[in-house]
C-alpha positions in Angstrom: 0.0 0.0 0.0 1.2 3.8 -0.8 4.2 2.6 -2.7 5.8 5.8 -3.9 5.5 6.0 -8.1 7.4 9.2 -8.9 9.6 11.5 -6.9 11.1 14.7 -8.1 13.0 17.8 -6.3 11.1 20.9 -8.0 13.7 23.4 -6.1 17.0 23.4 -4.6 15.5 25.1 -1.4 14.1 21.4 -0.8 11.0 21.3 -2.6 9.4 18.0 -3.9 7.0 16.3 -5.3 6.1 13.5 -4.6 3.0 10.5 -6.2 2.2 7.8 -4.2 -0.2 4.5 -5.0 -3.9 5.8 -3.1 -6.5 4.5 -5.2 -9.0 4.7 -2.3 -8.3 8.6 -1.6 -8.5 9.0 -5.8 -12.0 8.0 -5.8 -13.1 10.3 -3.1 -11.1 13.5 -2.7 -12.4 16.8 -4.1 -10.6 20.0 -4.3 -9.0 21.2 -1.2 -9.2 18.5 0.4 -6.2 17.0 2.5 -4.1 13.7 3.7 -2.7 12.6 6.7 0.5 10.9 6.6 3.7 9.5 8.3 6.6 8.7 7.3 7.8 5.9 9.6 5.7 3.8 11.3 7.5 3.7 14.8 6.8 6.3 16.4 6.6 8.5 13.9 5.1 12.3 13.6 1.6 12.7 11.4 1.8 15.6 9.1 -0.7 17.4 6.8 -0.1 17.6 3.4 -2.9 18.7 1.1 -3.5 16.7 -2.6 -1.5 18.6 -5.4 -2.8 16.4 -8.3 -4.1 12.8 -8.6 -4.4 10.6 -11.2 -7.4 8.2 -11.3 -6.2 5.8 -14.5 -2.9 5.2 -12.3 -4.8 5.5 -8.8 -2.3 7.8 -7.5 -1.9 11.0 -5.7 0.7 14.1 -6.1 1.8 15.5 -2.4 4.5 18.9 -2.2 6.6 19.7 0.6 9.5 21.4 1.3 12.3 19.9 3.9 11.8 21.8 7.0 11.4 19.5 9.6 12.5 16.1 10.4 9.2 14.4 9.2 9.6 16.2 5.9 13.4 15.0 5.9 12.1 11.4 6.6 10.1 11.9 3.7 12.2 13.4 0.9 14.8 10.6 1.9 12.4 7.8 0.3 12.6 6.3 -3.0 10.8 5.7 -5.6 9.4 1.5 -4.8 9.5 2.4 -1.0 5.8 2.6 0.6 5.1 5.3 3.0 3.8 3.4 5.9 0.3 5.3 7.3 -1.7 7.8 4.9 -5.1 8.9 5.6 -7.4 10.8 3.6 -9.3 12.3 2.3 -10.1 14.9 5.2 -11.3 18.3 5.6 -14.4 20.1 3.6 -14.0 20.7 0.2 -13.3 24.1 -1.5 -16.7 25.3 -2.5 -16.8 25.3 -6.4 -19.6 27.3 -8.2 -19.8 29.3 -11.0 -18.9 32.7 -9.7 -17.6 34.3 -12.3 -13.7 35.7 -12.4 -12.2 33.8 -9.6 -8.2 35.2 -8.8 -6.4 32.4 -7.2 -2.7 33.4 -5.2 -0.3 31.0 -4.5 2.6 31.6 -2.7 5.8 29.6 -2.9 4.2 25.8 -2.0 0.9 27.0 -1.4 0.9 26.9 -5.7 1.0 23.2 -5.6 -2.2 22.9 -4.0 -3.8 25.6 -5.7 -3.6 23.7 -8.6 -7.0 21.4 -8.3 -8.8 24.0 -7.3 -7.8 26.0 -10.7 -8.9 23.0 -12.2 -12.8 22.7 -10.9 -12.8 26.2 -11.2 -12.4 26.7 -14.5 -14.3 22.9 -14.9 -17.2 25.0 -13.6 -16.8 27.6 -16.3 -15.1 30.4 -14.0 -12.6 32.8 -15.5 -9.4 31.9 -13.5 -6.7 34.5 -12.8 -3.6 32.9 -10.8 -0.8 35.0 -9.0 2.1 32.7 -8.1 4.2 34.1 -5.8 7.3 33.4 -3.8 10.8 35.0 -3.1 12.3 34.0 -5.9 12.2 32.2 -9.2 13.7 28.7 -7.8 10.7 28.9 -5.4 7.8 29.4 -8.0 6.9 26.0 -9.2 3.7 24.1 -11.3 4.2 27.0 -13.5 3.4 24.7 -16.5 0.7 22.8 -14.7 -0.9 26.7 -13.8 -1.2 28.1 -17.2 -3.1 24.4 -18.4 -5.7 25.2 -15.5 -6.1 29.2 -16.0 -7.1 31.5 -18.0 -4.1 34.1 -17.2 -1.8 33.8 -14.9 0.8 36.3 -12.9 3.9 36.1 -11.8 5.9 37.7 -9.0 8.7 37.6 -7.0 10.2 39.4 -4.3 13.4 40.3 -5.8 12.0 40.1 -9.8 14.0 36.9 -10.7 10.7 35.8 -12.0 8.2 38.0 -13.2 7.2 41.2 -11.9 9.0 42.3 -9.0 7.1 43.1 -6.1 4.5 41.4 -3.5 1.0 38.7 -4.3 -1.0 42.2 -2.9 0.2 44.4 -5.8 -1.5 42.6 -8.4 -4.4 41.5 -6.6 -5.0 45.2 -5.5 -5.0 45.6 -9.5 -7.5 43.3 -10.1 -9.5 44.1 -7.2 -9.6 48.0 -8.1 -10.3 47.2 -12.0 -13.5 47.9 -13.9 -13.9 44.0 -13.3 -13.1 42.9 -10.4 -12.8 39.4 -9.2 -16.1 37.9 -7.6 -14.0 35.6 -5.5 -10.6 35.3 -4.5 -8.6 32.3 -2.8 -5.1 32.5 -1.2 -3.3 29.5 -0.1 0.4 29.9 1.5 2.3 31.4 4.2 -0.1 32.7 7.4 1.5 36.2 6.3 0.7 36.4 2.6 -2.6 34.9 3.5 -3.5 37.6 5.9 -2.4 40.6 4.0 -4.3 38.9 0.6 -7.6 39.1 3.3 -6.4 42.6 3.9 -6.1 43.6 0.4 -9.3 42.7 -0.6 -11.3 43.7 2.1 -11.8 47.4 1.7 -13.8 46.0 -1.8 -15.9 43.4 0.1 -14.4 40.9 -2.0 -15.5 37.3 -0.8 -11.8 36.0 0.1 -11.4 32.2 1.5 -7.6 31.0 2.5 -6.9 27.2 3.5 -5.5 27.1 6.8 -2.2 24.6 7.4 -2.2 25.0 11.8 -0.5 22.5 13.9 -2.6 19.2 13.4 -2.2 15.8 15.2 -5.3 13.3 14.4 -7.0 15.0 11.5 -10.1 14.0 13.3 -11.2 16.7 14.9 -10.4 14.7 18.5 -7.2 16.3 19.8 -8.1 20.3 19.3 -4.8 21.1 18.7 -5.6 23.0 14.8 -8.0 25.4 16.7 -8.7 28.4 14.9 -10.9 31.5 15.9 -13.0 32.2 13.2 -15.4 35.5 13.2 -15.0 34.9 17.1 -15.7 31.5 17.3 -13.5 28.5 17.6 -13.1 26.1 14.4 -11.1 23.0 14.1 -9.2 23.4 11.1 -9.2 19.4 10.2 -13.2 19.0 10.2 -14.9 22.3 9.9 -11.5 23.9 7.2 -9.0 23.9 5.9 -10.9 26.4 3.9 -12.3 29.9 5.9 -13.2 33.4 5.4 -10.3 35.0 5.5 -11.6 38.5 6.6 -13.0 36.4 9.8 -9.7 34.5 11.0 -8.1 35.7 14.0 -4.4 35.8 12.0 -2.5 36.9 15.2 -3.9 34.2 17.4 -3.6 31.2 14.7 0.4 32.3 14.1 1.4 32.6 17.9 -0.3 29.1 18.3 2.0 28.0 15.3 5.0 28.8 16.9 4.1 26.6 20.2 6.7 24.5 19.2 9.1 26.1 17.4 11.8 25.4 20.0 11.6 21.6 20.0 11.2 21.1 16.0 14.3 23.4 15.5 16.5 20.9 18.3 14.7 17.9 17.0 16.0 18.4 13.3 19.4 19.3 14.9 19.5 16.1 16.4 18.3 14.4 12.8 20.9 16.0 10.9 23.2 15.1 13.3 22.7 11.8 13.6 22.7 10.8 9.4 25.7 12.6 8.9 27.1 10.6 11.6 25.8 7.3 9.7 26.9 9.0 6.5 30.4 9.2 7.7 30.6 6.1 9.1 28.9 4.5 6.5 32.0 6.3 3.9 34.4 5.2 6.2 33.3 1.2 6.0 32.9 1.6 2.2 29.0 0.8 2.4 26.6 2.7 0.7 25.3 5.5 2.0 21.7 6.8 2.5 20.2 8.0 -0.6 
């Protein structure tokens, strides 16, 4: 079960992609929807990835992530034939899909990847998509290709105009939102920040503006409370009642203290990772095995 089909590293700042045999999560996952997975079965951490891209012939699902922690490390160091031990999914709501006319979608560095099905229903539905990707830089902007198949027109920008225009995911969206047409609905997936300050932008025109929350997560089951979210004053479990909310209602200052809870312990714990394969790596050199790949 979940044997891994295709692996690739989309940026040199540890982004990958990666598809994985699911046929049971294929059948039933919808657009914005997410997974539950680990990546060792002893003991290991669960971790939220939401579906990039699926493919129902093959009965296989796309995940991105970038190598931040030491689950994510765990993760990118599997091969292609290797099975990723526990996935479950499909969780969360939907993203609601409608014909509302000129939807923008933004994207910012990962948050493209899982943009990209809900581009798809979207324009499926017969909406006019607009998508801003958005990161730092050009190594971080990625399913460019995959983007333009799915919109209608899509935008570029960087923070230091390696790609693109140079400036920030607001500047454009303010464009759109202050144009003779502006959007009917707009969705923002990606850092807490970017998300925030897209609710921001779009709020003085009363914009309907939905972001997909990624908060610290443990079941996926709504049982453990720890993605608790305040929502228009009222506490949501991101797992159950999200990922997707009204972005003008989420208390953004609350949700990003709450995410760095933990900061302290992930930072030693992937310390103590690192240094542990690079001591296997070296010993491993000095034996004349093979190392880890």
């Amino acid at each position: 079960m979940n044997r891994i089909v295709f692996k690739k590293r989309l940026s040199e700042a540890g982004i990958w992609e990666m598809a994985f045999e699911a046929p049971h999560i294929v059948r039933e996952h919808k657009a914005g929807q997410f997974l539950v997975l680990r990546a060792d079965s002893e003991n290991g951490e669960r971790i939220p990835l939401t579906i990039a891209d699926s493919d129902e012939r093959a009965g296989t699902v796309s995940v991105v992530f970038q190598t931040v922690g030491v689950t994510s490390m765990k993760l990118a160091a599997l091969k292609v034939g290797d099975c990723i031990p526990d996935v479950l999914g499909p969780l969360g709501r939907p993203s609601e899909i409608d014909k509302f006319g000129k939807v923008v979608l933004c994207g910012g560095g990962i948050g493209i990847a899982p943009i990209h099905p809900i581009a798809q229903a979207m324009r499926a539905a017969g909406n006019h998509v607009i998508s801003i990707l958005a990161a730092r830089n050009k190594d971080l902007i990625i399913f460019e290709d995959r983007m333009r198949k799915a919109s209608d027109e899509v935008i570029i920008c960087t923070d230091d105009g390696s790609a693109g225009r140079k400036g920030l995911v607001t500047e454009p969206l303010k464009e759109l939102c202050s144009s003779a047409e502006p959007p009917d609905r707009v969705i923002a997936i990606g850092p807490a920040i970017m998300m925030k300050f897209c609710s921001e932008a779009t709020r003085p025109f009363g914009i309907p503006t939905f972001v997909s929350l990624n908060t610290i997560m443990i079941d996926g089951t709504g049982m453990c409370g720890g993605c608790r979210v305040s929502v228009g004053g009222k506490m949501q479990f991101v797992c159950v009642d999200g990922p997707d909310f009204d972005g003008h209602a989420v208390d953004w200052d609350n949700m990003m203290q709450r995410a760095r809870s933990f900061r302290a312990f992930e930072s030693s714990a992937r310390d103590h990772y690192c240094r542990v394969m690079a001591e296997a790596d070296a010993a491993a050199a000095a034996s004349g095995t093979a190392s880890r790949a």
